[in-house]
C-alpha positions as CSV (number, residue, x, y, z in Angstrom):
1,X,29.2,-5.1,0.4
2,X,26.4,-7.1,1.9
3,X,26.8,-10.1,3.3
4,X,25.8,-13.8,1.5
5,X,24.7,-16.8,2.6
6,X,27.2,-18.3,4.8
7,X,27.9,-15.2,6.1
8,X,24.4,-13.9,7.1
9,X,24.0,-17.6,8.6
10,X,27.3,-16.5,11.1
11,X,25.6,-13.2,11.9
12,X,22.2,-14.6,12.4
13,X,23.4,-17.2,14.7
14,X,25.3,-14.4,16.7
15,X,22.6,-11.9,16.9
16,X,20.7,-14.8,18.9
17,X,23.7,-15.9,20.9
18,X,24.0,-11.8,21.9
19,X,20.4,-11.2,22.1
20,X,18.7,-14.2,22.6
21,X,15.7,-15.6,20.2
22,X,13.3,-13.6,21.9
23,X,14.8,-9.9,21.0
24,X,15.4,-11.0,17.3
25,X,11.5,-10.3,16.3
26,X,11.8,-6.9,18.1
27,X,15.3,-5.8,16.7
28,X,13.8,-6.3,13.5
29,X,10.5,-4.6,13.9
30,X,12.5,-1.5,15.4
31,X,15.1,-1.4,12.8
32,X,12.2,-1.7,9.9
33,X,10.4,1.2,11.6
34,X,13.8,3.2,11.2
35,X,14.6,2.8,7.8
36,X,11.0,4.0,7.3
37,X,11.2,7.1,9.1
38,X,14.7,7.6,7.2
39,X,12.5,6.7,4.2
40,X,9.8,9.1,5.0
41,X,12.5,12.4,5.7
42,X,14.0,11.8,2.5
43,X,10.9,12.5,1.0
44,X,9.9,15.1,2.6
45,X,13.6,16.9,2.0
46,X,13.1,15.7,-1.6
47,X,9.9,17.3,-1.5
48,X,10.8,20.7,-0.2
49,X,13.9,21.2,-2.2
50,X,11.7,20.7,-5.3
51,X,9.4,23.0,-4.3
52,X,12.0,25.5,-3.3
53,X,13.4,25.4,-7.0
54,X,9.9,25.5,-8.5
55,X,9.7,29.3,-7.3
């Protein structure tokens, strides 16, 4: 389930109250860099299993 409008709003607003405005950029810029590492692996394993069932 993700989250709508009012929701995200709530969460938002409590990220900055727990992290403060500053930290918000950052968390986002480190969780973007994650989900394109995860990205990236999943790939790669993608990748290798095909080339594993090609031989």
């Amino acid at each position: 389930m993700i989250p709508g409008g009012p929701e995200l709003i709530v969460i938002l607003g409590i990220a900055v109250l727990l992290f403060g405005a500053n930290k918000i950029p950052e968390l986002a810029r480190s969780v973007g860099q994650a989900t394109g590492e995860i990205k990236k692996g999943r790939k790669e394993a993608e990748k290798e299993l095909d080339e594993i069932k090609g031989e």
